[in-house]
MARDOTOR-97780 format. One record per residue: x, y, z of N, C-alpha, C in turn; residue in three letters. Coordinates in steps of 0.001 Angstrom, whole numbers, padded with zeros to 6 digits, always signed. Last residue first. Layout:
! residues N
XYZXYZXYZALA...
! end
This chain:
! residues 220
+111197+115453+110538+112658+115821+111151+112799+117215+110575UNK+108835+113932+110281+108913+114800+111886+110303+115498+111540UNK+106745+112469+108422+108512+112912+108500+108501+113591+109362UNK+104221+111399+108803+105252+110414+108439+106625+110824+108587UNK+102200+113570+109374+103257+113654+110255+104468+111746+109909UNK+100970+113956+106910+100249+113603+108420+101274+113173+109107UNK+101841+115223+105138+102201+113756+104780+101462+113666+106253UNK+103813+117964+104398+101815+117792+103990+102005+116183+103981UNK+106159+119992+104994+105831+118248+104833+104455+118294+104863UNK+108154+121718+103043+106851+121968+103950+106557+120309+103826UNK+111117+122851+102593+110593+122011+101790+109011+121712+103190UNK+112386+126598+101574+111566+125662+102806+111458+124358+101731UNK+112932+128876+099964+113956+127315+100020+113175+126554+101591UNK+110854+130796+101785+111852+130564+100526+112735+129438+100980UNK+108539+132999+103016+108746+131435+103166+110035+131411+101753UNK+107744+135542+103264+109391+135012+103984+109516+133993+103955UNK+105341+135693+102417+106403+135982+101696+107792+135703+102422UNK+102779+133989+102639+103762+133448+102475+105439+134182+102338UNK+100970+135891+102414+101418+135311+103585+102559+134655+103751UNK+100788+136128+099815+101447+137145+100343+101961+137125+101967UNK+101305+132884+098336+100140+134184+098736+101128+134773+099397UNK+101758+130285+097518+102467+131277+096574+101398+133063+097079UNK+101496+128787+099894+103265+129140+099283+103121+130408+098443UNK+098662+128882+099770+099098+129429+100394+101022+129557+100193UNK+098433+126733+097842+098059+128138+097664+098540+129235+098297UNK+099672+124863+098672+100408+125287+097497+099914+126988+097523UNK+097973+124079+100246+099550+124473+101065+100062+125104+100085UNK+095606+123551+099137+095688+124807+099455+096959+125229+100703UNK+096771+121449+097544+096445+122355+097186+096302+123661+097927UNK+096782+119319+099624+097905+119523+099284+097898+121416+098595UNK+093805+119186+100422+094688+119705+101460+096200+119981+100460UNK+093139+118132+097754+092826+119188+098127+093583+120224+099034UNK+094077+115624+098133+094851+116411+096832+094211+117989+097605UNK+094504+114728+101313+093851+114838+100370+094775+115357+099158UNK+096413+112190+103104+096276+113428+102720+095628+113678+101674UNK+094537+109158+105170+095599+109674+103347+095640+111387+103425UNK+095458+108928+108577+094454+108953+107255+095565+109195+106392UNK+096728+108959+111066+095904+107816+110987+095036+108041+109483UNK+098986+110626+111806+097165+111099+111821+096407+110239+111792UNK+100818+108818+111240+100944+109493+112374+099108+110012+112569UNK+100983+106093+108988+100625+107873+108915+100219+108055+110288UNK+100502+103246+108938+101924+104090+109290+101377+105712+109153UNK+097846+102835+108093+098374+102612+109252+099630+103258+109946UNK+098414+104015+105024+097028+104771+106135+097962+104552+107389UNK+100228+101359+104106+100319+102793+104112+099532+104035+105611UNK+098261+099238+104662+099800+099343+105259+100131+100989+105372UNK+096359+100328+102928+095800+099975+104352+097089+099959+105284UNK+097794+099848+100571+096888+101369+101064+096515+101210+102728UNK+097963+097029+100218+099028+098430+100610+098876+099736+101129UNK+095603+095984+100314+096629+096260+101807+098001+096838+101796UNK+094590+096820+097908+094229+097577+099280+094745+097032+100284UNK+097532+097911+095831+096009+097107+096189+095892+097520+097515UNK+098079+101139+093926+098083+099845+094755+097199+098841+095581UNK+096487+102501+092045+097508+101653+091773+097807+100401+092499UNK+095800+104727+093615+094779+103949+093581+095687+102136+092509UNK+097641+106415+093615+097443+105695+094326+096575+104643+094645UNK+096846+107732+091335+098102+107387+091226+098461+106169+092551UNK+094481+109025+091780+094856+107825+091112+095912+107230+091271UNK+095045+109525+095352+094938+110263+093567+094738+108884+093183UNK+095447+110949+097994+094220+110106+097942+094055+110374+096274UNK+098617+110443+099027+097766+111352+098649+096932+110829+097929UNK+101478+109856+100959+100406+109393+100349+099553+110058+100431UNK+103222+112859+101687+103486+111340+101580+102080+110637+101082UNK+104624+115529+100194+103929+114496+100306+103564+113289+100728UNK+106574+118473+100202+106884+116707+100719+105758+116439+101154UNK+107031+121002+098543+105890+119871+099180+106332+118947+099358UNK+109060+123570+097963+108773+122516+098268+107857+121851+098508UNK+109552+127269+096558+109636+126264+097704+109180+124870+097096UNK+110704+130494+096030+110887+129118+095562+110888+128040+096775UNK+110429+133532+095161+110324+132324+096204+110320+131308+095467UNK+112119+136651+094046+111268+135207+093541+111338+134262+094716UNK+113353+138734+094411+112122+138776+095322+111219+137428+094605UNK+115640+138715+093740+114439+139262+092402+112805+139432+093299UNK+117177+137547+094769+117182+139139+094696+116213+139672+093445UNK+116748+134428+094810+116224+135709+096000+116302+137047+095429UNK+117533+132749+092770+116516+134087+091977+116056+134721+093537UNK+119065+131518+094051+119719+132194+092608+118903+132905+092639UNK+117949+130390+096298+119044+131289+096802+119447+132236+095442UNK+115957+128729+094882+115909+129690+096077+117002+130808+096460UNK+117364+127052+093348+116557+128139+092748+116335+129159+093606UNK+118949+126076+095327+119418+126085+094535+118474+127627+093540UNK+116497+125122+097151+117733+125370+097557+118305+126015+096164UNK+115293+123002+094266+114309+123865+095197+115306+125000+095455UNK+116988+120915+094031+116965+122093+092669+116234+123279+093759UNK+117286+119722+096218+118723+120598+096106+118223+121590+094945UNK+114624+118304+096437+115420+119843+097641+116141+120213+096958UNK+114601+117319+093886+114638+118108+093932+114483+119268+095328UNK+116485+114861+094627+116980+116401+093860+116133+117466+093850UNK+114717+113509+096358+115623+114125+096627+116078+115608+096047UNK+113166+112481+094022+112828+113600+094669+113431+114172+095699UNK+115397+110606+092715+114660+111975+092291+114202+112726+093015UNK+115056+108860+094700+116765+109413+094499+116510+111126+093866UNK+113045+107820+094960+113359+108348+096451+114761+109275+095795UNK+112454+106697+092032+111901+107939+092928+112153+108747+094190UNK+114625+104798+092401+114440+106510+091267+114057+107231+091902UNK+113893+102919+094522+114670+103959+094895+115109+104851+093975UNK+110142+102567+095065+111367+102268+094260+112233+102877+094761UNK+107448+102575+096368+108045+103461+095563+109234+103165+094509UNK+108190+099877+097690+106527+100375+096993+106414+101634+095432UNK+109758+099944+098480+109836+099085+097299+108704+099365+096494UNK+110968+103487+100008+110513+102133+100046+110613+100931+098914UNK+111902+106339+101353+110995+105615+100538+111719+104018+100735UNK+113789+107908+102085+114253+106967+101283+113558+106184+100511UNK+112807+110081+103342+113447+108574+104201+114028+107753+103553UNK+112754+112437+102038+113031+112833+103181+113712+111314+103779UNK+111411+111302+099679+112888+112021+099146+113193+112416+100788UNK+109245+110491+100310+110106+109442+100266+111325+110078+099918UNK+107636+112552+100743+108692+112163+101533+109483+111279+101983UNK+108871+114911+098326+107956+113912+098553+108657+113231+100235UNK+108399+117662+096101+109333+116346+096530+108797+115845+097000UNK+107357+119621+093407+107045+118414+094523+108368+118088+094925UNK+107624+123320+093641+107902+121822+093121+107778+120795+094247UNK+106601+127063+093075+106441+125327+094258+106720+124492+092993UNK+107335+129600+093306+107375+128663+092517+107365+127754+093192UNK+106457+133298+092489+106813+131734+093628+106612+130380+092618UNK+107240+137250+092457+106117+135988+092111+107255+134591+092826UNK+108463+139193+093282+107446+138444+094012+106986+137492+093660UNK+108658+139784+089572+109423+140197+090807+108112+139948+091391UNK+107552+137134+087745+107426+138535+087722+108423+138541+089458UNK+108434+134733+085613+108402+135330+086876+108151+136966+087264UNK+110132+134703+083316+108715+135237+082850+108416+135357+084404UNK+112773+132655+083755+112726+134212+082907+111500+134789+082947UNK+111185+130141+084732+112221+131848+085783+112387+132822+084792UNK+110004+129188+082503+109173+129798+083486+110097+130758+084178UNK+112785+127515+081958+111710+128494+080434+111061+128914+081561UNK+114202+126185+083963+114852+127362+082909+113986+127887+081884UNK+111854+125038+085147+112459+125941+085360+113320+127102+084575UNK+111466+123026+083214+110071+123924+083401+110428+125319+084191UNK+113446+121582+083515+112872+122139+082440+112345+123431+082452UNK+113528+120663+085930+114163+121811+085589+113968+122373+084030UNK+111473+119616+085804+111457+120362+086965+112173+121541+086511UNK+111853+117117+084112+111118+118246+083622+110981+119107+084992UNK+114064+115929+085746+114081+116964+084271+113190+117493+083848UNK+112465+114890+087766+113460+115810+088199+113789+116628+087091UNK+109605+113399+087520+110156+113932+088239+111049+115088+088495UNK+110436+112196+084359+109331+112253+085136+109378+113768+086471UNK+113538+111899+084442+112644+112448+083798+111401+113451+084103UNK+113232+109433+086363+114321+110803+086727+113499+111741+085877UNK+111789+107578+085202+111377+108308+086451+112304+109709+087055UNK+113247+106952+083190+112334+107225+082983+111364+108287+083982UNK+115385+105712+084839+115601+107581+083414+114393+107756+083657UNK+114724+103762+085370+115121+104769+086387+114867+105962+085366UNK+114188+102416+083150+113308+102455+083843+113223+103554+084787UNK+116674+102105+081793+115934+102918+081163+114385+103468+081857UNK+118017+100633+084037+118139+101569+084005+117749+102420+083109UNK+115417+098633+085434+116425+098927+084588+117025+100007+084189UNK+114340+096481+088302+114175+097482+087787+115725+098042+086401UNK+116182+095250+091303+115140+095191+089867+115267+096329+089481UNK+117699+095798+093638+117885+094394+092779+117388+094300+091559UNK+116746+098105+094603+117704+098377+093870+118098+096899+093251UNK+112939+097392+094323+114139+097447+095205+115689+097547+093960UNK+109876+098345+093677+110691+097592+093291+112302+097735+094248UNK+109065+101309+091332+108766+100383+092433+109992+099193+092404UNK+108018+104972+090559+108645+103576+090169+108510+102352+091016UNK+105853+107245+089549+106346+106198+090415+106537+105771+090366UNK+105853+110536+088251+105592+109473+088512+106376+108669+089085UNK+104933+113961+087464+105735+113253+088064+105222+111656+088052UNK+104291+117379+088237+103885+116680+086960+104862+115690+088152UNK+103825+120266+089426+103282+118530+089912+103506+117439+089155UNK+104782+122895+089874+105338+121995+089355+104844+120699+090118UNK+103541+125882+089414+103522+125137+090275+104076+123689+089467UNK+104449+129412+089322+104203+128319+089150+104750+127179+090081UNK+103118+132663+089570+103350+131715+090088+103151+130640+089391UNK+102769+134427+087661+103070+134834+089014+103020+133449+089730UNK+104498+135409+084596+103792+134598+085701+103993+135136+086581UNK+104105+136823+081192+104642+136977+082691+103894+136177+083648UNK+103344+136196+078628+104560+136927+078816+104943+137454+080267UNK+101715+134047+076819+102130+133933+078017+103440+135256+078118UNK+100683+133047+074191+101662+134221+074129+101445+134426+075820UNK+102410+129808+075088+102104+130335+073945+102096+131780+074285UNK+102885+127645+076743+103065+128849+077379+101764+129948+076461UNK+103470+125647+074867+102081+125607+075584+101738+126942+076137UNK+105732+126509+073665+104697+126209+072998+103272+126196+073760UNK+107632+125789+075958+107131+127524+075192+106069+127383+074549UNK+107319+122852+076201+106914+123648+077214+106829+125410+076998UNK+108469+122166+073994+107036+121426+074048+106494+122946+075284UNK+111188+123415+074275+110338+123767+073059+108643+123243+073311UNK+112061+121934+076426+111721+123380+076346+110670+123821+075597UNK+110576+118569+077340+111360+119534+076205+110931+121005+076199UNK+109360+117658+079714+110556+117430+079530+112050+118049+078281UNK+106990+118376+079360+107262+118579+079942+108785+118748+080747UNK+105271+117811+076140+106398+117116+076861+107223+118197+077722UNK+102038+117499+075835+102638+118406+075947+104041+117558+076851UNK+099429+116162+075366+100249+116574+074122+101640+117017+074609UNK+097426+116453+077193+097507+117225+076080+098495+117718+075118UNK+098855+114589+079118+097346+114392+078354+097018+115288+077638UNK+100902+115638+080031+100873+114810+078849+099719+114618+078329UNK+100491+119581+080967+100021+118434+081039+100586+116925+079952UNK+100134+122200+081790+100870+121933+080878+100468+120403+080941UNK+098018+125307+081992+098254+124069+082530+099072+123167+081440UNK+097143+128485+083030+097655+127569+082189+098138+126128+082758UNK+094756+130523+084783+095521+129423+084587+095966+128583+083167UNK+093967+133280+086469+094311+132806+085199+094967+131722+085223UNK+092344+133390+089417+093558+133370+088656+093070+133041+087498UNK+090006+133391+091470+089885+134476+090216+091429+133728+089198UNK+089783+131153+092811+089976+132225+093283+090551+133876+092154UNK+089493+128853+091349+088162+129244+092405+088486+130642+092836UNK+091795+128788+090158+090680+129458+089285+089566+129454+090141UNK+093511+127598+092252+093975+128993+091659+092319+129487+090933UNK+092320+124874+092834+092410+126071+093535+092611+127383+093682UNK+092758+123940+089987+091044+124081+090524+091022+125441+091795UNK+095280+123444+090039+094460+124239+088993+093232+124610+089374UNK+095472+121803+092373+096105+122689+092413+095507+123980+090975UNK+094011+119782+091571+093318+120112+092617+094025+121403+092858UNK+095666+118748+089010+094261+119136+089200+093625+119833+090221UNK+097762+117709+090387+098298+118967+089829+096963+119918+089453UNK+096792+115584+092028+097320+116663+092839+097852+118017+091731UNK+095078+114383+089420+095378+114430+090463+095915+115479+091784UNK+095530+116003+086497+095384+115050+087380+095811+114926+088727UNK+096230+118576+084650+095206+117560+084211+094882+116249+085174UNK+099007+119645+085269+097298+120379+086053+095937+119400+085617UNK+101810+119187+085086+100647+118127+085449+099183+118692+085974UNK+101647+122785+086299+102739+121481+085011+101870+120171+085741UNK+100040+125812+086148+100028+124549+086246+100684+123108+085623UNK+101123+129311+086064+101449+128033+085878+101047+126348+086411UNK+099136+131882+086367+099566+130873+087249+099911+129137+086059UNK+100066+135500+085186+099688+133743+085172+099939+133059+085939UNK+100859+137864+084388+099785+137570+086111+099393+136300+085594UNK+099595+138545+081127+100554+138579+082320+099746+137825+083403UNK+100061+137996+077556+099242+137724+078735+100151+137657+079963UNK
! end
């Protein structure tokens, strides 16, 4: 099976709204997900899902989670956990998906824009340290697979209306909203069709960009 669109976390939230957006528009979608089993973090879990998959045209990398807490707390099986989360299965998902890329085809991964300020306690500093890496994996993929005509870009997020956010109580959410330059949450939706647009033909001179979708929290 060719001309696939890769979905990694496509079962929730922002990786959901990103699956939903590819198949409103004819794509084929695979989706890799924990809620089906699938460790995102092991090659082998991640060929397996692929299954007979033999060329993409784009994947999208959402899978991920949130730590909290200040560099005083938290443990260092706690941090792994979120490095994991986040940054190893990125590259996971990288070294088994770049071989099956078709020439032109794109690849979006989250960062966030706590990987742009540092984030917070809300977040933790795993997460601000992880999604850091991944500009540099982004950069990094960007410049290795240019002569294949592969893109490779970014999302810096800042609060996005998911479950995942629904986590915090409502004067964090309300702290949050207040600091956002627009004055609202970014949808999963809106995130989705930045993704869509990374991996469209409009897009084609976009490469090693990281794009901020956060209502103006990062200006730089």
């Amino acid at each position: 099976m060719e001309d696939v669109t890769l979905v990694v976390g496509g079962d929730g939230g922002i990786g959901r709204a990103c699956a939903e957006w590819f198949r409103a528009r004819g794509e084929h979608v695979v989706v890799i997900d924990r809620a089906r089993g699938h460790d995102a973090c092991d090659p082998d879990s991640v060929r397996d899902a692929l299954g007979d998959v033999t060329g993409l045209r784009c994947v999208v990398h959402a899978a991920g989670s949130v730590g909290s807490g200040g560099i005083d707390e938290g443990t260092p099986s706690q941090w792994r956990r979120v490095f994991e989360d986040n940054l190893v299965s990125a590259l996971v998902v990288a070294q088994v998906s770049v071989p099956l890329l078709a020439e032109g085809g794109s690849m979006v991964l989250f960062g966030s824009v706590n990987g742009r300020h540092g984030g917070n306690r809300l977040s933790g500093p795993a997460y601000a340290t992880a999604k850091a890496g991944i500009v540099g994996l982004t950069r990094h993929l960007a410049k290795d697979q240019a002569a294949r005509d592969v893109r490779v870009n970014a999302i810096a997020p800042g609060p996005v209306r998911t479950p995942m956010l629904d986590r915090l109580s409502t004067e964090d959410i309300t702290t949050l909203r207040d600091s956002i330059p627009l004055g609202r949450i970014t949808t999963a939706d809106e995130i989705a069709g930045t993704v869509g647009w990374l991996c469209s033909p409009a897009a084609a001179s976009v490469t090693g960009a990281v794009i901020d979708v956060n209502g103006g929290l990062w200006m730089g």
